[in-house]
N, C-alpha and C positions, 0 to 999 in steps of 0.2 A: 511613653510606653507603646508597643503596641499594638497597632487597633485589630488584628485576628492574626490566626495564626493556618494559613489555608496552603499555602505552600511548602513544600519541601522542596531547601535551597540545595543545592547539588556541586559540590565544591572542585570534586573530584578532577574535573578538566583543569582546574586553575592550580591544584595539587602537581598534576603530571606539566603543565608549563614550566610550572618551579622547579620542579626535580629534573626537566629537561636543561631548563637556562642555568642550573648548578652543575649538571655534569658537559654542559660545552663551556664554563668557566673553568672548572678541572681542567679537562682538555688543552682548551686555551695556554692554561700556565703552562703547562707538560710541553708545550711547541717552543718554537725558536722564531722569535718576532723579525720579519725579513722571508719567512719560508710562506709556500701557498698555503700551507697547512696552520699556519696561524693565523694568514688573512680570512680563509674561509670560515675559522671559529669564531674569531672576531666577529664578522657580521652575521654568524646562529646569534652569537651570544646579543646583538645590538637590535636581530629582529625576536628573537625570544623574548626578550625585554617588553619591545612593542607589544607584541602577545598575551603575555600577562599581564601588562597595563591593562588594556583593554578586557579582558578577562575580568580583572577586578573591578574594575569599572562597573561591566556588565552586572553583576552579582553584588554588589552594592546598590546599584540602581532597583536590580529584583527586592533587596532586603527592605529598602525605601518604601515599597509598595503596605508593607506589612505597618510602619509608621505612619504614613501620611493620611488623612481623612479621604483624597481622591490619591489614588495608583494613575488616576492619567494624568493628571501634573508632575507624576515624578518622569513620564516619557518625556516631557518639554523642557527640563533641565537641561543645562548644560555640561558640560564634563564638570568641571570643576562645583559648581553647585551642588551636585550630587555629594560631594567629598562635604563642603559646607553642612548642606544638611545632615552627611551623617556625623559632624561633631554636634550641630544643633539635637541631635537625637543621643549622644553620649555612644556610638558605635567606634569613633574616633577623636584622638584627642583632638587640639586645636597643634599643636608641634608637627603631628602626624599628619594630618592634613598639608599644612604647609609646605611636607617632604616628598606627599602627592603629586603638589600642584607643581613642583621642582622636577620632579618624571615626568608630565604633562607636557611641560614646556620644551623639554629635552624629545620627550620623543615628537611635537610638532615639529620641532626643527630637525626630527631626523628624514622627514619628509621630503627634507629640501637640501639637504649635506648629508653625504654619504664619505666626503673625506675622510683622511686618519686621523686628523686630527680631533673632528666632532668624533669619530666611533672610540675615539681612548678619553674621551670626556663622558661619554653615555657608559663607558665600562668603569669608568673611577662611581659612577650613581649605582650600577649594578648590587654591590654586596650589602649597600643599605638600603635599595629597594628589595631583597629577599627577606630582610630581618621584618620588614614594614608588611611584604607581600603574606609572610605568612604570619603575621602579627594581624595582620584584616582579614586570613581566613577563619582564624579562631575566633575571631569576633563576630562575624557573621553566624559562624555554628554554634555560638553560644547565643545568639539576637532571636535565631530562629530554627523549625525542626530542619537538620541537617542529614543528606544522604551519602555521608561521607565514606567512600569505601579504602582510599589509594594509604 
């Protein structure tokens, strides 16, 4: 449970990432793969991604603060620990989690391959990291008081 409830989490920027990485996935399809207009959607859609990974991250890590006895152990987590503890807190399942740590690892290695081939591997994660992405906003705004406008 728990331990106070002193922040109001602000979801709103990780709302309009989402709605931005669904309308360059629109797009995306709407193009002709080979044209520049599909390459350029392609990589919104592959740093969008990155975007709201780290987004959610962020605001999970805030949500953490509201659960854990010290809020400064939750800054010394690491990515993925933060995911942990929030199924150790029931914020996410253990499946979900796992599908996290599967964006995680995709988007470390988009640090480092920017080819076609990684960016149509990071787009086939795309449509189940939105179902997930905004399956953890709602969890968040129901964890804690939420200043949800978008």
């Amino acid at each position: 449970m728990p331990v106070t409830r002193i922040m109001t989490l602000d979801t709103n920027y990780l709302l309009r990432c989402l709605k931005t990485l669904e309308t360059t996935l629109e797009a995306l399809r709407s193009s002709k793969a080979g044209d520049v207009q599909y390459d350029v959607y392609r990589l919104a859609a592959v740093k969008g991604f990155g975007l709201s990974l780290e987004v959610s991250g962020r605001l999970l890590r805030r949500t953490l603060k509201e659960y854990m006895g010290d809020p400064k152990a939750v800054d010394t987590l690491f990515y993925k620990d933060v995911f942990r503890q929030a199924a150790k807190y029931g914020i996410l399942g253990n499946e979900e989690v796992e599908r996290w740590f599967e964006y995680r690892d995709n988007r470390n290695n988009t640090a480092h391959d920017y080819g076609e081939e990684f960016a149509n591997e990071t787009l086939a994660l795309i449509s189940g990291f939105l179902v997930d992405a905004h399956s953890l906003n709602r969890a968040l705004t129901r964890s804690g008081k939420s200043n949800q406008k978008f």
